[in-house]
N, C-alpha and C positions, 0 to 999 in steps of 0.2 A: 357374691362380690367378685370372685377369682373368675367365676366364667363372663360376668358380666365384660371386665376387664380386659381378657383375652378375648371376648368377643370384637370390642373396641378396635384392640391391636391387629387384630387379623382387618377388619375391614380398611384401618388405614392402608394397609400395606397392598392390599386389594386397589384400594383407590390410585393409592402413589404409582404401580407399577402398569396398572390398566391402560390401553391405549385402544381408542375405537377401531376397530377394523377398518375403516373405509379411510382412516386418516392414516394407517399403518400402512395402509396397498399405495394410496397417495404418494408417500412419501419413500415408499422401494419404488416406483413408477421414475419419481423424479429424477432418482438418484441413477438409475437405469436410464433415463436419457442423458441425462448429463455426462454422465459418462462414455455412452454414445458419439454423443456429440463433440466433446473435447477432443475423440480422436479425430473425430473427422476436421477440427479447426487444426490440429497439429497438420492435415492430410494438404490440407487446404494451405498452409501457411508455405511449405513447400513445391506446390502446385502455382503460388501465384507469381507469373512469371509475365502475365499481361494486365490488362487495368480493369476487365472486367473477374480477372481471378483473384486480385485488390479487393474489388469489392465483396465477391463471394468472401474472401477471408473476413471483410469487415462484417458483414450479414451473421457471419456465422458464429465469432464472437460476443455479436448482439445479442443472438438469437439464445448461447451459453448462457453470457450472463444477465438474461431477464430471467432464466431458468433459475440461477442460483440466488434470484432475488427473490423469488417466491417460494422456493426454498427453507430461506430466512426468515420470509414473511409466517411460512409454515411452524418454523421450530418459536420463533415469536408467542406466535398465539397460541401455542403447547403448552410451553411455561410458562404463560401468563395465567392461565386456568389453573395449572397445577398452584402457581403463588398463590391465587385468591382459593384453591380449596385449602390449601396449606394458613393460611390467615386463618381462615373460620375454624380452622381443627386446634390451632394456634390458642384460638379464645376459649375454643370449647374446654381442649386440658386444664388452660389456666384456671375457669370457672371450677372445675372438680379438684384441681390440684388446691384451690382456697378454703374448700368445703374441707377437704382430707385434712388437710395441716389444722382446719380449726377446729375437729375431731377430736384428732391425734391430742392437740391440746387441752381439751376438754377433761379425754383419760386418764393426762396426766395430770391433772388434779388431785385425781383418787388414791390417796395413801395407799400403800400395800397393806398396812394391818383393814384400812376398810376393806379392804376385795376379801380379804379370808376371812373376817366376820361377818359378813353381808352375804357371803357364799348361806346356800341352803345346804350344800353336803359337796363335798370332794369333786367332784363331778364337776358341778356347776364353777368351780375353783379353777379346777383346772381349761377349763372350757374360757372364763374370763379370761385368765394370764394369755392364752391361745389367741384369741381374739385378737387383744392388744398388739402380742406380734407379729400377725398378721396387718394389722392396722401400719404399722411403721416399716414392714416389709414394702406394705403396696408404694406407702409414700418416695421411699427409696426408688422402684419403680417408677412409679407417677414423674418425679423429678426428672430421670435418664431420658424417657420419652420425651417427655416435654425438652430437655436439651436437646435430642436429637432431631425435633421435629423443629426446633429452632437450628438447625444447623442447617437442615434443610432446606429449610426456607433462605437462609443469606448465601447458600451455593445455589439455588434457582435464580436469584436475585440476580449476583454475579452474572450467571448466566446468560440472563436475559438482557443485560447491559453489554456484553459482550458482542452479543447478536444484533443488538442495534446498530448499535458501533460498524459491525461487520456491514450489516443493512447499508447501512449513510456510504458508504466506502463502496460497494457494489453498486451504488446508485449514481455516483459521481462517476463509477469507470464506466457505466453504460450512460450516461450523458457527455464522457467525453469521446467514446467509440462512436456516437452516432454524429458528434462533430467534426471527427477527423477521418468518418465516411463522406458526409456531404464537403466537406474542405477537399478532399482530394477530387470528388467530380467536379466541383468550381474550377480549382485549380487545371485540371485535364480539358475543364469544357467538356468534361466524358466522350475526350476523344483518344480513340487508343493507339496512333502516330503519335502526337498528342504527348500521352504518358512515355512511350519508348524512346523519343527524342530527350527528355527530362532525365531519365534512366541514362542513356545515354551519357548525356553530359555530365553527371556526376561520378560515371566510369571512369571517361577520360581525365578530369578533374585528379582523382584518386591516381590514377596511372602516371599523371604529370609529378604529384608530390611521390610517392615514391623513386621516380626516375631521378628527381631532384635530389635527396637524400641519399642516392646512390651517387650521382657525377656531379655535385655540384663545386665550385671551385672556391680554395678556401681563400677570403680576404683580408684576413685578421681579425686582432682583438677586439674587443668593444667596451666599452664601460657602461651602466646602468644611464641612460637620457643621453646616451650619445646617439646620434642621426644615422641611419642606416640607409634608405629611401624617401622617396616619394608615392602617396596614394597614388594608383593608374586604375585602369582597364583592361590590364594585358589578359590575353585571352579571350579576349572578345571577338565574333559571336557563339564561336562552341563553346566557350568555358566562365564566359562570363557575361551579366544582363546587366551592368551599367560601372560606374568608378564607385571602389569602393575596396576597403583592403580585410582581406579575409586573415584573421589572428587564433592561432593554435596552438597548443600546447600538446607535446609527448612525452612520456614518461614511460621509458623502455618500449620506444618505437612502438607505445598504444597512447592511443589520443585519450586527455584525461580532460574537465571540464576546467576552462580556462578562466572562469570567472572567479574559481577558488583563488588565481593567483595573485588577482589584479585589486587594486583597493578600492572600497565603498565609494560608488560616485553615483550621482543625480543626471539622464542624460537629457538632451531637449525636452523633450517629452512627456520628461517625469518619472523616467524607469528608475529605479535605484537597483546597482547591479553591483556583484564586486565583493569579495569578502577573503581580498588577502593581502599582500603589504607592497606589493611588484605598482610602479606608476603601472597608468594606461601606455597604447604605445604611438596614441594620437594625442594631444592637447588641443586646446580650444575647445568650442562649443560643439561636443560629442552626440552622433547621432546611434544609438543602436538600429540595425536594420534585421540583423538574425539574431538570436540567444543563441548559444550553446542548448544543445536538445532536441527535444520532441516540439518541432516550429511548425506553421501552418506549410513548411514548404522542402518539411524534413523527409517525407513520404519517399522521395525521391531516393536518398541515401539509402538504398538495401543492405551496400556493403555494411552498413554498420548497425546496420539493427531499424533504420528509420530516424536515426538523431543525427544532427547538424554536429558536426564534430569540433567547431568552433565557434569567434565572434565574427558578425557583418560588420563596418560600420562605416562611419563617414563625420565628416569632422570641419569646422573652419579653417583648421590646419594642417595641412597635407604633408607635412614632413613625419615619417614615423620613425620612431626612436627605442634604443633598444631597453626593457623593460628592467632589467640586468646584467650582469657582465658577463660575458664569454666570447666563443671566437662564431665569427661571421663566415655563412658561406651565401653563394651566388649562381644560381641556374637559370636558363631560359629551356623549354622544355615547348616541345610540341603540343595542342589539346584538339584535335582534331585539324580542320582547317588552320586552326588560332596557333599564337605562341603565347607561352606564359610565363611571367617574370615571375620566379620563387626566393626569397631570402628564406635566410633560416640563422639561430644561435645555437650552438650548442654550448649549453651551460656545465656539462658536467655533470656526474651522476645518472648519466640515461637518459638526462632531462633539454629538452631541444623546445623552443619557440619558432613558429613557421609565419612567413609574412608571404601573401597569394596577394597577385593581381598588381604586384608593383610596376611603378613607370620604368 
């Protein structure tokens, strides 16, 4: 029974720890490129300074994470094999651990006076009682195993829900890499004037609001829905592609996302945006045109990573007003050929609202 048992135990642990060789070279293979490859998208991500070094960035991103999705795919069907031997070995103990206990039961039926009259001679006495505790020894065993083989099984489990998890999330960021590779050659016309003019423009953009925030002239106070401007164009055509008033928010001279500040609204369209207590700084029948982020036309903003650093938008009512209280300044600012109307509040605290492209 003891080597039977230890036989048992060794082959599990044979099973649990065994891993095919051809799926173990696989999977140092992968991990070898991948790692590879990351440096060379880091290489690249600095490199890209034109719209076809854009693209190679994007390519190569791609190229990463379909790698890290078979990867996943890989470790998936690992642990899924392992679950289902772990099930059948799961059944198997239980089957023997039922037989054991209903043994072990049986034995104890047997008074002690029967076992030493029933014995043929000392020997055979001592060899029963022997028996016995072995018998409640294994089961004591039998139990631990089988817990641990159940423990096992709901850490694979975990596991493998993990990795899907992972899986779905590596599969939306390479379906949104491969959208905002073909959006950026729409957007260029995969032309690479094209892209450097675009670049361009959103330099001097940057260059104008900073110049602003350095010289701008202070006009006073404000109160919360008090009128500061009018929607314009100013900066147009280097700094700007139609009327429309660009809205931003800083917090210690870093741009932070502007929709936190503004409250829940519904715009033309049906966007629902907005998830803070500040009015908007348009009324009337609100159009967004950009989001705060990662927008089909964010590509453009290097300096900041690739995200839109505020709101577009456009409104029935062109008067913009100030979102809350504090003091008012006023710049005009050069944007290549253009001039560009800049307001700004500074709230206090670090915290500044910037209005671009005013009349």
């Amino acid at each position: 029974m003891k080597k039977f048992l230890f036989a048992c135990s060794c082959l599990l642990c044979l099973l649990l720890l065994a891993v095919p060789a051809a799926r173990a070279d696989s999977a140092s293979d992968l991990e070898t490129k991948i790692a590879e490859l990351e440096k060379k998208v880091v290489a690249l991500h600095s490199q890209a300074q034109t719209l076809s070094g854009q693209v190679a960035f994007y390519d190569g991103q791609i190229k990463l994470t379909s790698l890290k999705i078979s990867q996943t795919e890989d470790q998936i069907a690992s642990i899924s094999a392992k679950i289902n031997f772990l099930e059948d070995k799961l059944q198997a103990k239980s089957r023997l651990l039922e037989k054991q206990i209903l043994l072990s039961y049986k034995q104890g039926q047997l008074d002690p006076l029967q076992i030493f009259f029933s014995a043929a001679d000392f020997s055979e006495l001592v060899s029963r009682f022997k028996y016995l505790q072995i018998v409640q020894s294994t089961n004591r065993r039998f139990l631990a195993e089988t817990q641990a083989v159940q423990n096992n099984y709901a850490q694979q489990k975990t596991l493998v829900q993990d990795s899907q998890t992972r899986l779905q999330t590596q599969k939306t960021a390479l379906a949104n890499l491969r959208a905002d590779r073909d959006n950026l050659l729409k957007q260029t016309k995969n032309n690479e004037s094209l892209y450097q003019k675009q670049l361009e423009e959103a330099r001097l953009e940057l260059q104008a609001i900073n110049s602003a925030l350095a010289n701008a002239v202070r006009q006073g106070p404000v109160n919360a829905g008090d009128p500061i401007g009018l929607v314009g164009n100013s900066g147009y055509p280097s700094c700007s592609t139609g009327k429309h008033l660009h809205f931003e928010v800083r917090q210690n001279d870093s741009w932070v996302n502007a929709e936190t500040y503004l409250k829940n609204t519904t715009d033309k369209w049906g966007l629902n945006i907005g998830s803070g207590n500040w009015d908007w700084p348009l009324r009337g029948t609100l159009e967004i045109t950009q989001r705060y982020g990662n927008t089909p036309y964010s590509y453009r903003y290097r300096y900041s990573g690739g995200i839109h650093t505020g709101i577009d938008m456009v409104s029935t009512d062109d008067v913009i007003r100030a979102p809350a209280a504090g003091m008012l300044y006023s710049s005009s600012e050069k944007c290549g050929s253009s001039t560009i109307n800049i307001k700004f509040i500074d709230h206090g605290s670090g915290l500044k609202t910037l209005y671009l492209h005013v009349q």
